[in-house]
C-alpha positions as protocol buffer text, in pm:
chain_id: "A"
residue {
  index: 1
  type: UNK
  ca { x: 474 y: 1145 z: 2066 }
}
residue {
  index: 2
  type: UNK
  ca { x: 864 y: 1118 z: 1958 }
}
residue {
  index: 3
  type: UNK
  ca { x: 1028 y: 1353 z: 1797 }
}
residue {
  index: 4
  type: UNK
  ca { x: 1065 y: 1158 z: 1438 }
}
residue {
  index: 5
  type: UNK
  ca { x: 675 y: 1172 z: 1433 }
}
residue {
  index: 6
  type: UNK
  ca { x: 475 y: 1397 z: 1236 }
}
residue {
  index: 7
  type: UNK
  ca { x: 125 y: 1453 z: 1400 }
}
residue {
  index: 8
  type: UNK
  ca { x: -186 y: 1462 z: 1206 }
}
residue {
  index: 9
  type: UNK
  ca { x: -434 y: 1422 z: 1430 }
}
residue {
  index: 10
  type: UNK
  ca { x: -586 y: 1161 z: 1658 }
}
residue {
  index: 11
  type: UNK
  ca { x: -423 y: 816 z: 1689 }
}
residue {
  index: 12
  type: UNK
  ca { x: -238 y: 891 z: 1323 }
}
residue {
  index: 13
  type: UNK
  ca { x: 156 y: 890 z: 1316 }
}
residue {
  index: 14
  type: UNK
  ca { x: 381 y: 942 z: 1041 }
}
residue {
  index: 15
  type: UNK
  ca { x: 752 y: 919 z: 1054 }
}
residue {
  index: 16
  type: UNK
  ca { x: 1019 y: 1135 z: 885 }
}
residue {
  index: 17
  type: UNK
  ca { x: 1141 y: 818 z: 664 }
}
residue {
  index: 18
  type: UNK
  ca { x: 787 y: 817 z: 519 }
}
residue {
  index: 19
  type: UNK
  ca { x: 834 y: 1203 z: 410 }
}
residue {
  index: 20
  type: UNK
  ca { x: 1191 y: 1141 z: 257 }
}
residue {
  index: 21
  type: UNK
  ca { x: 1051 y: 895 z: 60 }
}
residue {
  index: 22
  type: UNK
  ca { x: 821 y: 1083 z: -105 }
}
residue {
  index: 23
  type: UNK
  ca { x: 1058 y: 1357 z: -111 }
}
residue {
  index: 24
  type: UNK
  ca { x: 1238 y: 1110 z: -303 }
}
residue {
  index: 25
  type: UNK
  ca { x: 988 y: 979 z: -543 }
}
residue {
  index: 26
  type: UNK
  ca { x: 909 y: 1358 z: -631 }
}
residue {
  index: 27
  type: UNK
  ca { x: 1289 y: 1376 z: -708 }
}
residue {
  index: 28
  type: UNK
  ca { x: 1316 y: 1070 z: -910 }
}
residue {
  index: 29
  type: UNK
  ca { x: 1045 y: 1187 z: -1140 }
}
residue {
  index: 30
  type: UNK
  ca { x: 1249 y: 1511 z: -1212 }
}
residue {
  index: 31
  type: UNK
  ca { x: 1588 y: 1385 z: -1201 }
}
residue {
  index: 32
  type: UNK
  ca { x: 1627 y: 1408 z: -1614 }
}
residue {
  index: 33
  type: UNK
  ca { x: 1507 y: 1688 z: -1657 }
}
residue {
  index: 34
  type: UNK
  ca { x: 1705 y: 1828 z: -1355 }
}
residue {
  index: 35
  type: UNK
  ca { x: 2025 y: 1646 z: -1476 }
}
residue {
  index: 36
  type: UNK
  ca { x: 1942 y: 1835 z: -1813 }
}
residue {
  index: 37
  type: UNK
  ca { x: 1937 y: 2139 z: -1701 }
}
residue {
  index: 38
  type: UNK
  ca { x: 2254 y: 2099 z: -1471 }
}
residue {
  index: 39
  type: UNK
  ca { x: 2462 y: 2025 z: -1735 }
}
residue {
  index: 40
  type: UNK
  ca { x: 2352 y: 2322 z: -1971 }
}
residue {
  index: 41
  type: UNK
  ca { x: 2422 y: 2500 z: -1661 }
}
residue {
  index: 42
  type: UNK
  ca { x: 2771 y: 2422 z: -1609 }
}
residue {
  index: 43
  type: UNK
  ca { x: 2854 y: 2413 z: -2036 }
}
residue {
  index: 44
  type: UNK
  ca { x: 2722 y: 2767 z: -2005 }
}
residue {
  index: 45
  type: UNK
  ca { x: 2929 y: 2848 z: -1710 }
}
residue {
  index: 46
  type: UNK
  ca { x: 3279 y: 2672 z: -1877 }
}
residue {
  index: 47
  type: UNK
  ca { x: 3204 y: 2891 z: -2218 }
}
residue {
  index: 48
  type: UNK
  ca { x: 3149 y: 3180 z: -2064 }
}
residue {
  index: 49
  type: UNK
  ca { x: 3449 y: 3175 z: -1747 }
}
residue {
  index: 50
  type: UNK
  ca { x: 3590 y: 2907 z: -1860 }
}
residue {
  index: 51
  type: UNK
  ca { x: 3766 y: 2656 z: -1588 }
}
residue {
  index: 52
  type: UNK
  ca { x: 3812 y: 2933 z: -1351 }
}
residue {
  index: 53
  type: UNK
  ca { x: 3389 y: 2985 z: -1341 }
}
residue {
  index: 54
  type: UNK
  ca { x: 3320 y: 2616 z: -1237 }
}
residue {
  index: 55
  type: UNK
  ca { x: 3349 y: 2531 z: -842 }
}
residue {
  index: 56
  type: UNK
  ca { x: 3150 y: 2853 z: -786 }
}
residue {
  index: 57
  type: UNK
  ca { x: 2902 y: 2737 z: -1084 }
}
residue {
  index: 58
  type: UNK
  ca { x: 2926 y: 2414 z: -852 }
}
residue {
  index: 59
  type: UNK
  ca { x: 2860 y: 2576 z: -520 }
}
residue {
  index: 60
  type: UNK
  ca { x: 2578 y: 2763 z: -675 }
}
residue {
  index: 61
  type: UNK
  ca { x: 2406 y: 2433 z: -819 }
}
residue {
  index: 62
  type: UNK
  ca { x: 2448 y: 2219 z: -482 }
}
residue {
  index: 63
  type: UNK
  ca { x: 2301 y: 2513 z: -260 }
}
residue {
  index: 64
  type: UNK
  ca { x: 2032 y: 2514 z: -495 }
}
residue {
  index: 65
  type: UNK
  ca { x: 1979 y: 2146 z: -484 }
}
residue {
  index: 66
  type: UNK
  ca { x: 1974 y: 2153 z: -97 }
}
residue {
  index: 67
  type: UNK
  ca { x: 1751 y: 2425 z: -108 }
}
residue {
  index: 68
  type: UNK
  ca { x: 1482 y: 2253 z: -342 }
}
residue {
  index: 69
  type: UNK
  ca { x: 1537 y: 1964 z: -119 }
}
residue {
  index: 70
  type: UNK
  ca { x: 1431 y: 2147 z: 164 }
}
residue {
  index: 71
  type: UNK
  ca { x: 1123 y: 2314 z: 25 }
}
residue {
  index: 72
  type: UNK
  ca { x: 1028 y: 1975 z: -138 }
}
residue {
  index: 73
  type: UNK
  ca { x: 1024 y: 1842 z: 228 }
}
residue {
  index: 74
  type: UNK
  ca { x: 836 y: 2120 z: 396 }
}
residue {
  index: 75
  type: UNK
  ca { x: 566 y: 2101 z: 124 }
}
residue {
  index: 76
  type: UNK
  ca { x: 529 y: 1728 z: 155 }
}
residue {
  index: 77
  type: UNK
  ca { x: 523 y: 1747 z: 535 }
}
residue {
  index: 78
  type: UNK
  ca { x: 252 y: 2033 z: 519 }
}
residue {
  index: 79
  type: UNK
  ca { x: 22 y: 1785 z: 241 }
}
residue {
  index: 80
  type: UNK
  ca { x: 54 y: 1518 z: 524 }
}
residue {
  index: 81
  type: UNK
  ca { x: -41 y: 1706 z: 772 }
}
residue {
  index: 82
  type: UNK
  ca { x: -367 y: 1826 z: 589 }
}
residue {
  index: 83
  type: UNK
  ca { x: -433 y: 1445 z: 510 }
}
residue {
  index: 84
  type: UNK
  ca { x: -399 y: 1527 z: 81 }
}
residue {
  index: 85
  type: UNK
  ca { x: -557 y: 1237 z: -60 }
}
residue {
  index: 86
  type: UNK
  ca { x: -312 y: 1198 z: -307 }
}
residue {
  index: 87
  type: UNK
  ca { x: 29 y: 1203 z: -82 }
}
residue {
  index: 88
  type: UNK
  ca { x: -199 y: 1008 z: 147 }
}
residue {
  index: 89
  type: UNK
  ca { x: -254 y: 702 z: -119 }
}
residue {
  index: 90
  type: UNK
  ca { x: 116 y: 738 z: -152 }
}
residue {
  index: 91
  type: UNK
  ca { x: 247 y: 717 z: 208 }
}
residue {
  index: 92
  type: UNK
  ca { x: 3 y: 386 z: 286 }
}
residue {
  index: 93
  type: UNK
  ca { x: 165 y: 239 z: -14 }
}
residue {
  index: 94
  type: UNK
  ca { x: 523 y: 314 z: 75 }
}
residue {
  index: 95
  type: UNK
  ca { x: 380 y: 148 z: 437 }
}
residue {
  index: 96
  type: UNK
  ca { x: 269 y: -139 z: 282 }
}
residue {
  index: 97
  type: UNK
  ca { x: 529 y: -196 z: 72 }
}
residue {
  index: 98
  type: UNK
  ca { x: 747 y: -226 z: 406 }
}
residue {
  index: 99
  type: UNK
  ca { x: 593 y: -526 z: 532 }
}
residue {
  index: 100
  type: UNK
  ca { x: 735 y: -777 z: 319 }
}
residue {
  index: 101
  type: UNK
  ca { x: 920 y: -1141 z: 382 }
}
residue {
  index: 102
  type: UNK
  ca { x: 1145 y: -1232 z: 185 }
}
residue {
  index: 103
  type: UNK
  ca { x: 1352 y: -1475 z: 359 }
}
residue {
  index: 104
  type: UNK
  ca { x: 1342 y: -1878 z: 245 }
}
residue {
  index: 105
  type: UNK
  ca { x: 1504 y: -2003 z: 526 }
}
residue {
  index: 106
  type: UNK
  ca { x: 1315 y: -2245 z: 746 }
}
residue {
  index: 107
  type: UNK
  ca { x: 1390 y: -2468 z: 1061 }
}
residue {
  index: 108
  type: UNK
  ca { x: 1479 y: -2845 z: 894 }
}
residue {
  index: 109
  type: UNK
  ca { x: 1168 y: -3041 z: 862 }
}
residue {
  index: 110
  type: UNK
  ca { x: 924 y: -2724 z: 844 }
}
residue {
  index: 111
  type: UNK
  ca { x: 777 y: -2573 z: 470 }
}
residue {
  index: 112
  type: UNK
  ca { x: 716 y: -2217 z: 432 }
}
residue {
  index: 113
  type: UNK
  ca { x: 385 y: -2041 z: 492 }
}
residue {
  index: 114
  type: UNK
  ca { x: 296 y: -1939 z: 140 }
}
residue {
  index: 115
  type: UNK
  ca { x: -48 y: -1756 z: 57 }
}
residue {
  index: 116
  type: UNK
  ca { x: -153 y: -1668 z: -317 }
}
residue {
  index: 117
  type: UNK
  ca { x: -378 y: -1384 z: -350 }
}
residue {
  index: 118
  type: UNK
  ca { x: -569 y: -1244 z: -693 }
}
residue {
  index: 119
  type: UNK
  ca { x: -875 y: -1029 z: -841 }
}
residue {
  index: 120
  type: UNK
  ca { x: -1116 y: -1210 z: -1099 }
}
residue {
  index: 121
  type: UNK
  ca { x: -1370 y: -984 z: -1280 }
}
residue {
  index: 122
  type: UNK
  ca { x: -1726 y: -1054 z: -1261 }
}
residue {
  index: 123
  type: UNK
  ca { x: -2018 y: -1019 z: -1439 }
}
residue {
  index: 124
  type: UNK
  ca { x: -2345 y: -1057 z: -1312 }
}
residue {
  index: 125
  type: UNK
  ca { x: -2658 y: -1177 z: -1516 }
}
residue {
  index: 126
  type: UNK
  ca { x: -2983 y: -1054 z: -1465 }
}
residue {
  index: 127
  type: UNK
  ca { x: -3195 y: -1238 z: -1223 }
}
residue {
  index: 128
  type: UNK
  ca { x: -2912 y: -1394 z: -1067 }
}
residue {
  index: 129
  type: UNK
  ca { x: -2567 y: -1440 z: -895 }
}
residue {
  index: 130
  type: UNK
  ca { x: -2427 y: -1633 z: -1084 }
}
residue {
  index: 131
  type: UNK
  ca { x: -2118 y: -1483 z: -1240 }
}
residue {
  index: 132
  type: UNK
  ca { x: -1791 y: -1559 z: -1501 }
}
residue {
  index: 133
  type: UNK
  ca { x: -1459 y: -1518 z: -1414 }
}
residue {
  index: 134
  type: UNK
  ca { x: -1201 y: -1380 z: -1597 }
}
residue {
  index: 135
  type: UNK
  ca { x: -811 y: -1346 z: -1497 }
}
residue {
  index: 136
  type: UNK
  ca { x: -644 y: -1058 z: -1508 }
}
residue {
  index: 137
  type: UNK
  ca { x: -396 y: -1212 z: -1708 }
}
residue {
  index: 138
  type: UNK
  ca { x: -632 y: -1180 z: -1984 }
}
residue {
  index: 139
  type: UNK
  ca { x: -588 y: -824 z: -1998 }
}
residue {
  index: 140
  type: UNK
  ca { x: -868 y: -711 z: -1918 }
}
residue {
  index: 141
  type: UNK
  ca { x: -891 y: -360 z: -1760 }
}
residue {
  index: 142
  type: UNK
  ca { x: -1067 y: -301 z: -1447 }
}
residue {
  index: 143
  type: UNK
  ca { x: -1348 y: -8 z: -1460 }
}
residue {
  index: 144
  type: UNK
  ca { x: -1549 y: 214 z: -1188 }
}
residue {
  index: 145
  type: UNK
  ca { x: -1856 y: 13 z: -1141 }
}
residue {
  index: 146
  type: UNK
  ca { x: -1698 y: -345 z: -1224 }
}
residue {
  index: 147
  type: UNK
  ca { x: -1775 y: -587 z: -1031 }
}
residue {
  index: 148
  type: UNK
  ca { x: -1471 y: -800 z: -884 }
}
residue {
  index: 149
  type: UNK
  ca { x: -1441 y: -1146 z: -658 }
}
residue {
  index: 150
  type: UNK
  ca { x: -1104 y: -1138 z: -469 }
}
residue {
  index: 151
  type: UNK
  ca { x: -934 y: -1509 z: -401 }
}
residue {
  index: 152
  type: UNK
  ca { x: -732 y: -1654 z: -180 }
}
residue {
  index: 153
  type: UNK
  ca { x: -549 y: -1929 z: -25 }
}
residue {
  index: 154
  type: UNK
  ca { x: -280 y: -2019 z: 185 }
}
residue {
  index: 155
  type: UNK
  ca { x: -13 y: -2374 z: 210 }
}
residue {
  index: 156
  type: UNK
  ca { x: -94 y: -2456 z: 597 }
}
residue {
  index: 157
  type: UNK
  ca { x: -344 y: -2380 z: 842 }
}
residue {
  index: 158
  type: UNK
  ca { x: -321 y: -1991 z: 959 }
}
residue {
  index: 159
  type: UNK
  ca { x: -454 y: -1693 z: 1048 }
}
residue {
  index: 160
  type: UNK
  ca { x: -533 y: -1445 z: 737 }
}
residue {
  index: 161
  type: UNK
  ca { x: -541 y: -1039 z: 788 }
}
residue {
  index: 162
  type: UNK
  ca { x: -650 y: -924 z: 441 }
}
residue {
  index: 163
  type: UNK
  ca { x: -647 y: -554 z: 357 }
}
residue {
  index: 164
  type: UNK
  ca { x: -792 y: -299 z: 88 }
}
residue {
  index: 165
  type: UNK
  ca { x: -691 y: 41 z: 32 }
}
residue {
  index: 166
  type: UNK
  ca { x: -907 y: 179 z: -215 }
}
residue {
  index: 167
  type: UNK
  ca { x: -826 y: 441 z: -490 }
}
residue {
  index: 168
  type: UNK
  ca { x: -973 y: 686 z: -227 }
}
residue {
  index: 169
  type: UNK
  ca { x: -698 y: 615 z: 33 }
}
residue {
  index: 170
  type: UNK
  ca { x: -931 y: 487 z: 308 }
}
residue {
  index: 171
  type: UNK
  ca { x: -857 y: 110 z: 436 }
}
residue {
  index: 172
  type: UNK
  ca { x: -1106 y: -121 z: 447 }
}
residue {
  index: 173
  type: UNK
  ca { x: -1042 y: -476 z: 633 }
}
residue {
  index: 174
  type: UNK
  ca { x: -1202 y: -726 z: 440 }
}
residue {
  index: 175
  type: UNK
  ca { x: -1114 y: -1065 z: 623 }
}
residue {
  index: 176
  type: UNK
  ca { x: -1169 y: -1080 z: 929 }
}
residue {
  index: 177
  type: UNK
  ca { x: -1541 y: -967 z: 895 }
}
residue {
  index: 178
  type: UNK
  ca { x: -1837 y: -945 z: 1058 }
}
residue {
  index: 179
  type: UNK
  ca { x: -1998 y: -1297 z: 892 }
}
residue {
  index: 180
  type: UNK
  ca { x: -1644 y: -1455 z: 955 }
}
residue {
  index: 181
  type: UNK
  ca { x: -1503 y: -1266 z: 1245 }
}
residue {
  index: 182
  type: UNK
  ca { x: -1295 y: -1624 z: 1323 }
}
residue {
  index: 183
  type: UNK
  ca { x: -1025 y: -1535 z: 1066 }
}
residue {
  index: 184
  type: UNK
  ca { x: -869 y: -1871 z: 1061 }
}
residue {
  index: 185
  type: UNK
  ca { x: -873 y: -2010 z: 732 }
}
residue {
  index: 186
  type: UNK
  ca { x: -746 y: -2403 z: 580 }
}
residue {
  index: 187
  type: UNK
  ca { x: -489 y: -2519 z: 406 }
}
residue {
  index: 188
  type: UNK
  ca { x: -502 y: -2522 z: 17 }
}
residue {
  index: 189
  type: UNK
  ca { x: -925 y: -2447 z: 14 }
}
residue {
  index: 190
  type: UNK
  ca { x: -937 y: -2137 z: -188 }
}
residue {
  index: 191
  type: UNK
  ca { x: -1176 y: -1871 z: -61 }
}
residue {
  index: 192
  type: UNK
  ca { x: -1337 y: -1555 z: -230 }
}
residue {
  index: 193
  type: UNK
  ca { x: -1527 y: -1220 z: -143 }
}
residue {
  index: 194
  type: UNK
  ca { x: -1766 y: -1184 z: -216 }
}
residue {
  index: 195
  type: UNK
  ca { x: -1862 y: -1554 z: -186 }
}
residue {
  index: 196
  type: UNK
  ca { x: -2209 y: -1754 z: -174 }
}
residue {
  index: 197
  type: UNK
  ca { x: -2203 y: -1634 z: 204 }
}
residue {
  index: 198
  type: UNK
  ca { x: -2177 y: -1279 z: 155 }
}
residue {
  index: 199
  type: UNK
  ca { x: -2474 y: -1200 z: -54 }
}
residue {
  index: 200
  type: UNK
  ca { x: -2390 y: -914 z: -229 }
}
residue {
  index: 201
  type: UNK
  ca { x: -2174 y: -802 z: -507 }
}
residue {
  index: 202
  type: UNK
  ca { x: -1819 y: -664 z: -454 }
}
residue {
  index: 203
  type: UNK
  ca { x: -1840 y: -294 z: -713 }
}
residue {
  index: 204
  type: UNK
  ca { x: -1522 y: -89 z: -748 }
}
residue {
  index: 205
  type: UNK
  ca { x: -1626 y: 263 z: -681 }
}
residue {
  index: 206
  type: UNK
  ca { x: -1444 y: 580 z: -766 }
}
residue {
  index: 207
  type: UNK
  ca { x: -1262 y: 775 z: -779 }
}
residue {
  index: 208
  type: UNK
  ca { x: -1019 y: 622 z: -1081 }
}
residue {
  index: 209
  type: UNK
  ca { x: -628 y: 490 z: -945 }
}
residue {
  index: 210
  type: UNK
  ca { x: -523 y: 206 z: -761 }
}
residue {
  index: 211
  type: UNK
  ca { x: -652 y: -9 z: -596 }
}
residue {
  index: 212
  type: UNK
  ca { x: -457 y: -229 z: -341 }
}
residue {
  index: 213
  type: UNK
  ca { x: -483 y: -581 z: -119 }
}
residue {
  index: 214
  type: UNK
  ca { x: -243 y: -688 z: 106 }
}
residue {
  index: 215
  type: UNK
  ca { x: -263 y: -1010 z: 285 }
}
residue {
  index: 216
  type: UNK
  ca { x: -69 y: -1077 z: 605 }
}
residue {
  index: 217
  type: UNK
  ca { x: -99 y: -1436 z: 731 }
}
residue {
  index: 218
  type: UNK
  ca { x: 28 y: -1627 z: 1037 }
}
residue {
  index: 219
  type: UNK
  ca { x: 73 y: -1983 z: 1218 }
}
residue {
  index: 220
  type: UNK
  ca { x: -70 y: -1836 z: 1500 }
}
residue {
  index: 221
  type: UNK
  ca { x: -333 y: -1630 z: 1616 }
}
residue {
  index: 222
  type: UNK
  ca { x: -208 y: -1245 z: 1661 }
}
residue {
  index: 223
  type: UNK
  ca { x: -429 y: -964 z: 1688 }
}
residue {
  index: 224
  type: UNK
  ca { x: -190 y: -766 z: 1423 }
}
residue {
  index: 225
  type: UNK
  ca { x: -456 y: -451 z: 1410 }
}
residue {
  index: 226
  type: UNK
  ca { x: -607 y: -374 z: 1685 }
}
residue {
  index: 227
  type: UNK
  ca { x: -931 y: -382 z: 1609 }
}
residue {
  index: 228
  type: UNK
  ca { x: -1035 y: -566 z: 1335 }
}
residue {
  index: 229
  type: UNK
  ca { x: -1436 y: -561 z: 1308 }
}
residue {
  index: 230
  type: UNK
  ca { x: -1685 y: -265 z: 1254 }
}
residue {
  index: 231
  type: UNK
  ca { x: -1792 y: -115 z: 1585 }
}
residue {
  index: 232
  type: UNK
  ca { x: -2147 y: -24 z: 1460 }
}
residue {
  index: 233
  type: UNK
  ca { x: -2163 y: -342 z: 1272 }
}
residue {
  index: 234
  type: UNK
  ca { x: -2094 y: -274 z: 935 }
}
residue {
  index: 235
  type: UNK
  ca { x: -1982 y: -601 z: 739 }
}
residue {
  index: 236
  type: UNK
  ca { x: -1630 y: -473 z: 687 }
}
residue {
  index: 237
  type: UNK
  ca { x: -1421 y: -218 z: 934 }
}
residue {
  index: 238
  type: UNK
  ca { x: -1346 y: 108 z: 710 }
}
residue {
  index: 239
  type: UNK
  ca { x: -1103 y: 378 z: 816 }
}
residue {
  index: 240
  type: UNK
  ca { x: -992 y: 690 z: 688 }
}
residue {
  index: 241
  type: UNK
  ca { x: -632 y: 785 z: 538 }
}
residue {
  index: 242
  type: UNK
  ca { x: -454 y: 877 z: 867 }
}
residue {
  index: 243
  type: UNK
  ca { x: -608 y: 604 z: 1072 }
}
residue {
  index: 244
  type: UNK
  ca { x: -504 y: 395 z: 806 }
}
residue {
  index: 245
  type: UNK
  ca { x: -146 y: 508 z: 804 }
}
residue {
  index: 246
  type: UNK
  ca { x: -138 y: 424 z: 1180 }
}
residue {
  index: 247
  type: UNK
  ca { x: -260 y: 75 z: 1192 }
}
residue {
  index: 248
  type: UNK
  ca { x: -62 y: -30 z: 895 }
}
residue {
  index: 249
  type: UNK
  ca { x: 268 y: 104 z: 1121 }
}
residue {
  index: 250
  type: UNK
  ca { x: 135 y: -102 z: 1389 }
}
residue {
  index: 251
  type: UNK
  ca { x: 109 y: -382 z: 1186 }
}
residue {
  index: 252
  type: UNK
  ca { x: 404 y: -363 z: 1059 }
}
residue {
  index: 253
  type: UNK
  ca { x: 607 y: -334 z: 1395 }
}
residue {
  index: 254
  type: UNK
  ca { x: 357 y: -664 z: 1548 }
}
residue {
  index: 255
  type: UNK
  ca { x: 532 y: -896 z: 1197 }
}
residue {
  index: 256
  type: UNK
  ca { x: 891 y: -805 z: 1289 }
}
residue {
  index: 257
  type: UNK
  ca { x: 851 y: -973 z: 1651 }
}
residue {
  index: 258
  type: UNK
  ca { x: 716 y: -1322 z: 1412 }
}
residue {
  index: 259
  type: UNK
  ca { x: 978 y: -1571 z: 1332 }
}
residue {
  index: 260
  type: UNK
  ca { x: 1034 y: -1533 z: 907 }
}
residue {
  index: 261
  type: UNK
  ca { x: 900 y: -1894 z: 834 }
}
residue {
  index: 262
  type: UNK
  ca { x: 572 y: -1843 z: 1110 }
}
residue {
  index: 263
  type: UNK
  ca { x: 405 y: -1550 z: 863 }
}
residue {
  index: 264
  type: UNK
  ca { x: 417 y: -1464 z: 504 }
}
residue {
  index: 265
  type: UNK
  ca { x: 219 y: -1164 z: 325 }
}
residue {
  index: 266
  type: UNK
  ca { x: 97 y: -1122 z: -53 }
}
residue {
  index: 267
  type: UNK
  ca { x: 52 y: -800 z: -224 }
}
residue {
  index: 268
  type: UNK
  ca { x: -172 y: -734 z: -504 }
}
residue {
  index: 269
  type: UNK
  ca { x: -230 y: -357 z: -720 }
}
residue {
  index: 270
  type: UNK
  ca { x: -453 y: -304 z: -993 }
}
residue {
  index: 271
  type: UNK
  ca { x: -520 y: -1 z: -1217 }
}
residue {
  index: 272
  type: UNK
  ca { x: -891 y: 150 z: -1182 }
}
residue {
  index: 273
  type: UNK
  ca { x: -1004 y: 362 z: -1479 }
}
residue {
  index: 274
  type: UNK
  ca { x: -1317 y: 603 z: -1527 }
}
């Protein structure tokens, strides 16, 4: 395994980017109140020593910032390593996040791949299937134990990857599937899971955060996780955190290799309350 990696175990790799960054976003959430305290620090330091006390009132606050740098590395690198749910979650987001096209550009005569991708809520009535929709626009706020549909559709015939990483941190590939292991998909038909095929309800489960789809879709057909389908059968492949964290890097690196206007991906997050 390189250097760069961090290794948690079996088939799971993490790189030292993905620990900056949430050095980083540790930092970010204290900067004011670290900027606060800094500059009480150095009006102290002028009042009491005046000019003469403030490059080694400097030196003293830099070393210190290095220092909680450091340890704020170390600590994140040692919650990785353990798999912490929580740091976890936040490392598979930062992943996902990564995979994203931006680019408009396409050969002349060509249009875009585009794929939309949403959550309705349902509700089911007694003695039936048969449920309402309503958008999340509404406002609506999603609940352990709601029941949800998820939609989507795409601008040209392709090949759809579509991913869930639940408030628990595990990943969960939802399309491809053991009913529709084919995961090509039509142009402008929208499709939903649970749908009339699946025959059974789609329940959030807990514990409360967020929860997360990411679509990755293609022109052509690329295996872009390994292995997409349950081995013992189960109707959806689930994995835990780490293995997560590895096939979403693979993933990743398999999109850079496709031509911009040959693949697009949608991203979708929603808040999951007790």
């Amino acid at each position: 395994m390189p250097e760069n990696k961090v290794s948690m175990g079996l088939g799971s790799f993490i790189d030292t980017k993905d620990i900056l960054k949430l050095v980083v976003g540790k930092l970010s959430s204290q900067i004011l109140l670290f900027s606060i305290a800094i500059i009480v620090l150095i009006l102290i330091a002028y009042s009491i020593w005046g000019s003469d006390g403030m490059i080694p009132t400097i030196l003293i606050v830099v070393i210190f910032l290095v220092g909680a740098f450091g340890y704020l590395f170390v600590e994140q690198k040692q919650k990785v390593e353990q798999g912490e749910s929580k740091v976890m979650n936040k490392v598979i987001e930062n992943k996902m996040n990564n995979i994203s096209n931006i680019s408009s550009e396409t050969p002349k005569g060509e249009s875009k791949l585009n794929i939309e991708l949403g959550v309705d809520k349902a509700t089911s009535f007694s003695g039936s299937r048969d449920i309402s929709f309503v958008p999340t626009s509404s406002g609506d706020k999603f609940k352990v134990g709601d029941k949800i549909n998820i939609n989507f559709k795409v601008s040209k015939p392709s090949y759809l990857t579509l991913l869930n990483i639940g408030t628990s941190g595990k990943l969960t590939i939802l399309f491809p599937n053991k009913i529709y292991s084919n995961n090509f998909i039509e142009a402008n038909k929208k499709y939903e899971i649970p749908g009339n095929d699946y025959g059974f309800e789609y329940q959030l489960q807990g514990p409360s955060g967020k929860e997360k789809l990411k679509a990755i879709v293609t022109e052509e057909k690329i295996n872009i996780i390994e292995s997409q389908l349950s081995a013992d059968g189960s109707l959806f492949k689930t994995v835990e955190p780490q293995a997560a964290a590895r096939d979403i890097s693979i993933l990743e690196k398999k999109v850079e290799s496709i031509p911009n206007h040959k693949w697009n991906e949608a991203y979708f997050e929603f808040e999951v309350a007790e």
